[in-house]
C-alpha positions in Angstrom: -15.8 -47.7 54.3 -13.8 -45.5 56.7 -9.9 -44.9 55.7 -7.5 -43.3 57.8 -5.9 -41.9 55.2 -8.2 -40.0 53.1 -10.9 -38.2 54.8 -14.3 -37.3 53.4 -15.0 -33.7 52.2 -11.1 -33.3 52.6 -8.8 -32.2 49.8 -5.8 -34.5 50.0 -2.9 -33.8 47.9 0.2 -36.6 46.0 2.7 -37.7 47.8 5.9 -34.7 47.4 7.7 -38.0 45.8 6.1 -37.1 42.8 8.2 -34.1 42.2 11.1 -36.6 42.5 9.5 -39.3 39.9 8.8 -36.4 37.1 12.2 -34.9 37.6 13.7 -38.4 37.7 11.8 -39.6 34.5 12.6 -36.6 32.3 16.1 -36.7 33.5 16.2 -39.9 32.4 14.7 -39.1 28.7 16.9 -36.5 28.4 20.0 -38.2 29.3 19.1 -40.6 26.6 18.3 -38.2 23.9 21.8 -36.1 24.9 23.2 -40.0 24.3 21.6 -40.3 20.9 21.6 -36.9 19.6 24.8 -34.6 20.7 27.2 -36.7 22.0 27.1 -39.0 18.2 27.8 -35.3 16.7 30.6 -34.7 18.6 32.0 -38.2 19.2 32.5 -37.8 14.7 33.3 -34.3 14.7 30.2 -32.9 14.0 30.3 -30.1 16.6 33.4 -29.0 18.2 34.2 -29.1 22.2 32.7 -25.3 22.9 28.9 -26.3 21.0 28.9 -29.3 22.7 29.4 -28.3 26.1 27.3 -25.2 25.5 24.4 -28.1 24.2 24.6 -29.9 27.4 24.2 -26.5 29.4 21.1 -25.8 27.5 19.7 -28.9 28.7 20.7 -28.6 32.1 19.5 -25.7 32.8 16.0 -27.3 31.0 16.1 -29.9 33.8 16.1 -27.3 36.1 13.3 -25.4 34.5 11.1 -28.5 34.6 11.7 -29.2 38.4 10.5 -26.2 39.2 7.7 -26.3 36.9 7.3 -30.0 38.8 7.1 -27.9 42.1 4.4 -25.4 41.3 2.6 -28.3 39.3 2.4 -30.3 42.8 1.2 -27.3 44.6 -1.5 -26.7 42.2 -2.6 -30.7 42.8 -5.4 -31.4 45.1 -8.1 -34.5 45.1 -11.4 -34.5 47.1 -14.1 -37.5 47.8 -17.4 -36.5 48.6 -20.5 -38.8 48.9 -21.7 -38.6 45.5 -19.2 -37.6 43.6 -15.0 -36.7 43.8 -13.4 -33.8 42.7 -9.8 -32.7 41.3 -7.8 -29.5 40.7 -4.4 -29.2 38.7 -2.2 -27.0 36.7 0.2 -24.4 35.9 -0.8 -22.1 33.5 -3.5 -23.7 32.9 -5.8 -24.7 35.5 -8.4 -27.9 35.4 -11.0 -28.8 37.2 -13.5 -31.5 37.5 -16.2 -33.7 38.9 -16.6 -37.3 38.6 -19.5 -38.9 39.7 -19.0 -42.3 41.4 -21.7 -43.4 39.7 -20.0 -43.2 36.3 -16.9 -44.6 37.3 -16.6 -48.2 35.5 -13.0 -49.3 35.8 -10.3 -48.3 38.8 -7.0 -49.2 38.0 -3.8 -48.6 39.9 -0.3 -48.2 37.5 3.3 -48.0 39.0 6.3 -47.9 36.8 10.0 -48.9 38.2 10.8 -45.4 39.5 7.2 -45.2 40.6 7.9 -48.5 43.0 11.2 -47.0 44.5 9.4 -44.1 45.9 6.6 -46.7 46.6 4.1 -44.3 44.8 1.6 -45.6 42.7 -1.2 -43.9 40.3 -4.4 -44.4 40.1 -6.1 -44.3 36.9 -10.3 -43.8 36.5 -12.3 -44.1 33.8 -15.6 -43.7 33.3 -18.9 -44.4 31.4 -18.3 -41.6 28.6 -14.7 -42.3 28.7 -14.6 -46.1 28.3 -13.5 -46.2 24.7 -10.7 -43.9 25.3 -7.3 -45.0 25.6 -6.5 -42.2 28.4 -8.6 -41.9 32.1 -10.6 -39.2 32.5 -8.7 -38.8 35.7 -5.1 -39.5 37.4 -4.6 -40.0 40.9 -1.1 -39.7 41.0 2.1 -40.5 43.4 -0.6 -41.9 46.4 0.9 -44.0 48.9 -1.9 -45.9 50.0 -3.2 -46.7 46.2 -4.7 -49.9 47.3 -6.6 -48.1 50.3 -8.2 -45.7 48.3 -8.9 -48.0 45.3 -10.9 -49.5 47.7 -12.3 -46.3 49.5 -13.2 -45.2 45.6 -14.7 -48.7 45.1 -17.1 -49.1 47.9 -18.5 -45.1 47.1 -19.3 -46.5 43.2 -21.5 -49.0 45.2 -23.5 -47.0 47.6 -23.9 -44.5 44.8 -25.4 -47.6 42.4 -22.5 -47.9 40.0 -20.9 -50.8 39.3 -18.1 -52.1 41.3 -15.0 -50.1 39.5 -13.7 -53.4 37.8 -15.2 -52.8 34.3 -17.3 -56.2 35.4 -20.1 -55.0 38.2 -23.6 -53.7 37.9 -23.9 -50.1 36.2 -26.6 -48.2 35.9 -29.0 -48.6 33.8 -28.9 -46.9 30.5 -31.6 -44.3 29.5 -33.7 -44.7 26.8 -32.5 -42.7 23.9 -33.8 -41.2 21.2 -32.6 -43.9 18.8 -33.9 -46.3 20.5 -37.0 -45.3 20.9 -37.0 -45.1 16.6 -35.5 -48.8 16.9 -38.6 -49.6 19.1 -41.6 -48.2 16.8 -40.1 -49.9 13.5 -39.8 -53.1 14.8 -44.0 -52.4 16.2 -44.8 -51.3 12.6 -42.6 -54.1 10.7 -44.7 -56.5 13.4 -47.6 -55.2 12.1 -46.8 -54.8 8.5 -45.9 -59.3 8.9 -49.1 -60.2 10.8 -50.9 -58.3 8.0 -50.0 -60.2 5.4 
């Protein structure tokens, strides 16, 4: 499957309207904890006029702190499909890395909140065969405008690679024979044994 948004061997980075969703979600947590926590305080005399203003200067100028750090996380961001396998790169201070091979991918799903769908950014959330217990993705595609696109681009890769279809439902590969099992398989021979022996 061709796309003409997300090229083949060709880093591709989040829409910039993620900035705009972090910095409009923590704005929005903070305005409700300034709600809950300082303004009760001072509303019944708890803190005076001065400690109250000089509270909601401290957490202005933490907005602003976190919008840049929003910035240089976005710059950091880059996704890249290959044939066998796609690749990620993110962070601030610290910096992750990683490779996910389509054929471990077993469940693509695409998330959008209510500021997510006024920017008309969605994220795209993969998980994978070690990773299918966990309550978190192994990996976040996040603020992509064309979600459904490359759920699909992602999708049709799984295939031609021989993993399942990225629904949690398909084909997957076929498990290896572990050690375990191969235990599980020479007790049951000897109990078979052990019966028609008797």
């Amino acid at each position: 499957m061709q796309s003409d948004y997300f090229a083949l061997n060709t880093p591709f980075k989040p829409s910039p309207s993620l900035m705009t969703w972090f910095v409009i979600d923590f704005s929005l947590f903070v305005a409700f904890m300034t709600l809950v926590i300082p303004f009760p305080m001072y509303a019944f005399g708890a803190i005076d006029t001065g400690t109250f203003f000089a509270a909601l200067g401290g957490i202005a100028f933490i907005v602003i702190l976190f919008a840049i750090w929003a910035k240089l996380y976005y710059d950091s961001m880059w996704y890249e499909l290959h044939d066998d396998e796609m690749r990620w790169k993110r962070g601030v201070i610290f910096r992750r890395t990683g490779i996910v091979p389509y054929n471990r991918i077993t469940n693509i799903d695409i998330r959008q909140g209510p500021v997510m769908r006024r920017l008309e950014i969605s994220t795209i959330s993969i998980q994978t065969a070690g990773y299918s217990g966990q309550a978190q993705a192994e990996i976040r595609i996040e603020a992509i405008v064309y979600a459904e696109e490359l759920r699909e681009l992602i999708r049709s890769m799984v295939r031609v690679t021989g993993g399942g279809d990225g629904t949690g439902t398909g084909r997957t590969a076929a498990p290896q024979k572990t050690t375990d099992l191969q235990i599980l398989e020479e007790l049951k021979a000897i109990r078979e044994l052990l019966e028609t022996k008797v």
